[in-house]
DRENTORKOL-3810 file (N, C-alpha, C; in nm, 4 decimals):
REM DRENTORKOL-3810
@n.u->1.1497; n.v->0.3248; n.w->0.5610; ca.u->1.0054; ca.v->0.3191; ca.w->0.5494; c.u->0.9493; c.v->0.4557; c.w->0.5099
@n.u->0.9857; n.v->0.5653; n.w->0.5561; ca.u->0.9492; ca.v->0.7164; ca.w->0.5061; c.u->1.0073; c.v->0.7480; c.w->0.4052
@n.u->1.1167; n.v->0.6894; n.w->0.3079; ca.u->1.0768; ca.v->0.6751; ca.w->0.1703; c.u->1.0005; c.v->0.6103; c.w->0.0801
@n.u->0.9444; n.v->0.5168; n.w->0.1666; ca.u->0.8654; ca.v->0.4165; ca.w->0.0632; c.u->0.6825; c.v->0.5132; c.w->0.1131
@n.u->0.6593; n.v->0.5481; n.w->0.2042; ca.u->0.5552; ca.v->0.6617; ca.w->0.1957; c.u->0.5388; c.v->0.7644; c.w->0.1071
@n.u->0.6526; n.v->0.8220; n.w->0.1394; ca.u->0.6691; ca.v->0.9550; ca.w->0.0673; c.u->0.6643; c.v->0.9289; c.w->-0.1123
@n.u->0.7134; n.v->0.8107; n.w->-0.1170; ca.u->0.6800; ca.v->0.7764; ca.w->-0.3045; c.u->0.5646; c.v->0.7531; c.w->-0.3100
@n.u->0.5090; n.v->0.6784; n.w->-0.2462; ca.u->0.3620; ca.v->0.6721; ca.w->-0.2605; c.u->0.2550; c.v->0.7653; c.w->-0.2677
@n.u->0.2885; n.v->0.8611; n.w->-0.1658; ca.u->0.2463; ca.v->0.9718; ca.w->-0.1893; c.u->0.2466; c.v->1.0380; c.w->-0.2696
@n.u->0.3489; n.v->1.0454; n.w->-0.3443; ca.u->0.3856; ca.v->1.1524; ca.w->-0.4700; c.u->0.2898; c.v->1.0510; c.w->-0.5807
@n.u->0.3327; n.v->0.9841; n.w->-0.6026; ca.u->0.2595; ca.v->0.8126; ca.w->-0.7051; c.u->0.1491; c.v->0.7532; c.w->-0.6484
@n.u->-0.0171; n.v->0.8380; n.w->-0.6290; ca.u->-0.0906; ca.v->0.7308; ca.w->-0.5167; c.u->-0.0968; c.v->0.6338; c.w->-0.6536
@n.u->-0.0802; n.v->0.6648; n.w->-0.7754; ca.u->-0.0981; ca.v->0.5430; ca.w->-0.8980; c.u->-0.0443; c.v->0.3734; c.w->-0.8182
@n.u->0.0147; n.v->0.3958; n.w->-0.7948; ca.u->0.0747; ca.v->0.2853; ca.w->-0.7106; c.u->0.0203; c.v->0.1971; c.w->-0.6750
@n.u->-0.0422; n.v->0.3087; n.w->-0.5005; ca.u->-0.1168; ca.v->0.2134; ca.w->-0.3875; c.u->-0.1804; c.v->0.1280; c.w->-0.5165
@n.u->-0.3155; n.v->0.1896; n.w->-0.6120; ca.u->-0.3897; ca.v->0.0963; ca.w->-0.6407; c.u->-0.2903; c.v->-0.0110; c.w->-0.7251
@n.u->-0.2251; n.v->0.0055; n.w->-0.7769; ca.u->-0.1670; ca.v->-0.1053; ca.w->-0.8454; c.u->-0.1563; c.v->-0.2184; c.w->-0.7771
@n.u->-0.0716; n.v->-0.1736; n.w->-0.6203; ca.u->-0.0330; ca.v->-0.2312; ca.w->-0.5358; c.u->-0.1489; c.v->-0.3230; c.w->-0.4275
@n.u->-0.2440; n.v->-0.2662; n.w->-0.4745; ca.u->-0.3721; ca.v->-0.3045; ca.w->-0.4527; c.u->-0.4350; c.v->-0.4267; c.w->-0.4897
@n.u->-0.3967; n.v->-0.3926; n.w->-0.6545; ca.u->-0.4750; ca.v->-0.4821; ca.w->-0.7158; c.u->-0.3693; c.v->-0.6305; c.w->-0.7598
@n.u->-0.2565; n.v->-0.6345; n.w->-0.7297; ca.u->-0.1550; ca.v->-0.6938; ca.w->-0.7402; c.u->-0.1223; c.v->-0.7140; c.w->-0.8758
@n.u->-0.0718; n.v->-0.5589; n.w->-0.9314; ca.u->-0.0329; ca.v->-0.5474; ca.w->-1.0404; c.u->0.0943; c.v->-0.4614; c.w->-1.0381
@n.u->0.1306; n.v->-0.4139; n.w->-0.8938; ca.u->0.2773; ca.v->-0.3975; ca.w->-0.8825; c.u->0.2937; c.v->-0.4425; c.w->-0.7112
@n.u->0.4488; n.v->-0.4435; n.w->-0.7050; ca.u->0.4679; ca.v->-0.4494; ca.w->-0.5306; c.u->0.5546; c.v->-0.3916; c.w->-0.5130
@n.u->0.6337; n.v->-0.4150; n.w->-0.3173; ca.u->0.6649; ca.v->-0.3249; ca.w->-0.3185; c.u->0.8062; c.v->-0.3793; c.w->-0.2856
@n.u->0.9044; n.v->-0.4167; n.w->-0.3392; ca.u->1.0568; ca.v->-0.5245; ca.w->-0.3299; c.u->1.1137; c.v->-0.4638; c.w->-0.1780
@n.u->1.1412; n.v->-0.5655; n.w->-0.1353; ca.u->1.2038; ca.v->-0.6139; ca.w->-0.0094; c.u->1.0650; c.v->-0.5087; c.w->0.1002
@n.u->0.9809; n.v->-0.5034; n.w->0.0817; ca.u->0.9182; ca.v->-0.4674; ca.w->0.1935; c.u->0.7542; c.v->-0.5985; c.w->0.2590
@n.u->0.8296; n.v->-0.6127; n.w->0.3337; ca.u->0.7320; ca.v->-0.7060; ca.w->0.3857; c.u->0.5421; c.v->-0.6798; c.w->0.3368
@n.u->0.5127; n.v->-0.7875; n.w->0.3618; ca.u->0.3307; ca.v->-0.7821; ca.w->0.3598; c.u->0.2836; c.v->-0.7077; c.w->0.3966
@n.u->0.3007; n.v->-0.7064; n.w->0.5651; ca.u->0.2215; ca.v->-0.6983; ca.w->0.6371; c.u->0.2853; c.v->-0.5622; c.w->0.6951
@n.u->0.4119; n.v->-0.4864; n.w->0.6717; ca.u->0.4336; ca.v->-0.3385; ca.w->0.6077; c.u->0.3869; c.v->-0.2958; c.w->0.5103
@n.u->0.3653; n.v->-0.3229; n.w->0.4055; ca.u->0.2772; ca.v->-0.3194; ca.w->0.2703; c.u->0.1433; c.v->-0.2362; c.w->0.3356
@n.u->0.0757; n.v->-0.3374; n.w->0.3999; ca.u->-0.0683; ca.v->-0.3349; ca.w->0.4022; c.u->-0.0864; c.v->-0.2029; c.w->0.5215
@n.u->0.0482; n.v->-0.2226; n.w->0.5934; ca.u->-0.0010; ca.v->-0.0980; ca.w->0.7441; c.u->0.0387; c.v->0.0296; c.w->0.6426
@n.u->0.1186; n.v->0.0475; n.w->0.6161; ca.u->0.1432; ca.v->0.1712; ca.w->0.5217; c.u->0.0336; c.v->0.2353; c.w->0.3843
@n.u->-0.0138; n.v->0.1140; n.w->0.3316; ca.u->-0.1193; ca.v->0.2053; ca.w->0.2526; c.u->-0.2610; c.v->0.2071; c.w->0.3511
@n.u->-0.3112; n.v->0.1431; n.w->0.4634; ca.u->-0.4186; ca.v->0.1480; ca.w->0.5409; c.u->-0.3897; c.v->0.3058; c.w->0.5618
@n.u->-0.2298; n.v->0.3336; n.w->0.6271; ca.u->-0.2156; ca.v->0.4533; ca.w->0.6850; c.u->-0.2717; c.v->0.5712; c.w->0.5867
@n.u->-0.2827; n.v->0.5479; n.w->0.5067; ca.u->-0.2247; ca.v->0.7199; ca.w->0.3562; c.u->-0.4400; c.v->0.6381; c.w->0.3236
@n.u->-0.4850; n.v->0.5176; n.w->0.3117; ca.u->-0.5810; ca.v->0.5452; ca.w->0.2970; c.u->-0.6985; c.v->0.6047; c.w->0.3818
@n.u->-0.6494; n.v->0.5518; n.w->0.5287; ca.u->-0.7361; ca.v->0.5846; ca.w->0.6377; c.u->-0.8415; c.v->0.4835; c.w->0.6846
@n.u->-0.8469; n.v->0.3944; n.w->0.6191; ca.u->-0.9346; ca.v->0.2859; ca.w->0.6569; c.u->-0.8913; c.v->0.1673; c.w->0.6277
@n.u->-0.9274; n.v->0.1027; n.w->0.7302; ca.u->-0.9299; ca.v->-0.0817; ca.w->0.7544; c.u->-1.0250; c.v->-0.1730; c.w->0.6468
@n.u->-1.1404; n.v->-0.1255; n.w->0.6212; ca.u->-1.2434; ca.v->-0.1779; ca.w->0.5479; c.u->-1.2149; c.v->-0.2164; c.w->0.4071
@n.u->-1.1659; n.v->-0.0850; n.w->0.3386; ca.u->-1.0851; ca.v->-0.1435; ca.w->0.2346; c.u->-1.0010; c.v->-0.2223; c.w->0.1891
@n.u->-0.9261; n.v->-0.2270; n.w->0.2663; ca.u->-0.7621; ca.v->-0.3531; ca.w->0.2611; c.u->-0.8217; c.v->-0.4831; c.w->0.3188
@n.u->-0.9387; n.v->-0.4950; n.w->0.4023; ca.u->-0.9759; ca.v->-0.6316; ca.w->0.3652; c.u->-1.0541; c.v->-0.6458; c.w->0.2524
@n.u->-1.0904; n.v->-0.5848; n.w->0.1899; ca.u->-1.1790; ca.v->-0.6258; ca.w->0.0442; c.u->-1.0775; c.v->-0.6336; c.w->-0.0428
@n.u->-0.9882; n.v->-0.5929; n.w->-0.0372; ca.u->-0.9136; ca.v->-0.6730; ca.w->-0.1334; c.u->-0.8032; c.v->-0.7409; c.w->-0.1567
@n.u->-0.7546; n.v->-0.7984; n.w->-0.0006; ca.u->-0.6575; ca.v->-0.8719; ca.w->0.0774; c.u->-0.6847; c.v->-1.0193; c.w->0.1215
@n.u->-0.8708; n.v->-1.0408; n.w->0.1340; ca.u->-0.8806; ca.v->-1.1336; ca.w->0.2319; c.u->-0.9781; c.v->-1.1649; c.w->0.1018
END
């Protein structure tokens, strides 16, 4: 899991991709998905606007 941060970090290009479901993230669960970029974004508010 602290490699799949640490890329993200280096690549935030990603999160949004990963966001917008225009990339993911292979063999890592959802609902790891979603706690890991909440973490690096800092907020809850966001990931339901564009999750739910």
């Amino acid at each position: 899991m602290q490699e799949i941060v640490n890329f993200l970090l280096d690549n935030p290009e990603v999160i949004e991709k990963v966001m917008n479901g225009q990339a993911s993230l292979l063999g890592v669960e959802l609902d790891d998905v979603l706690s890991v970029i909440e973490g690096i974004l800092g907020t809850g508010k966001l990931m339901n606007f564009y999750w739910h």
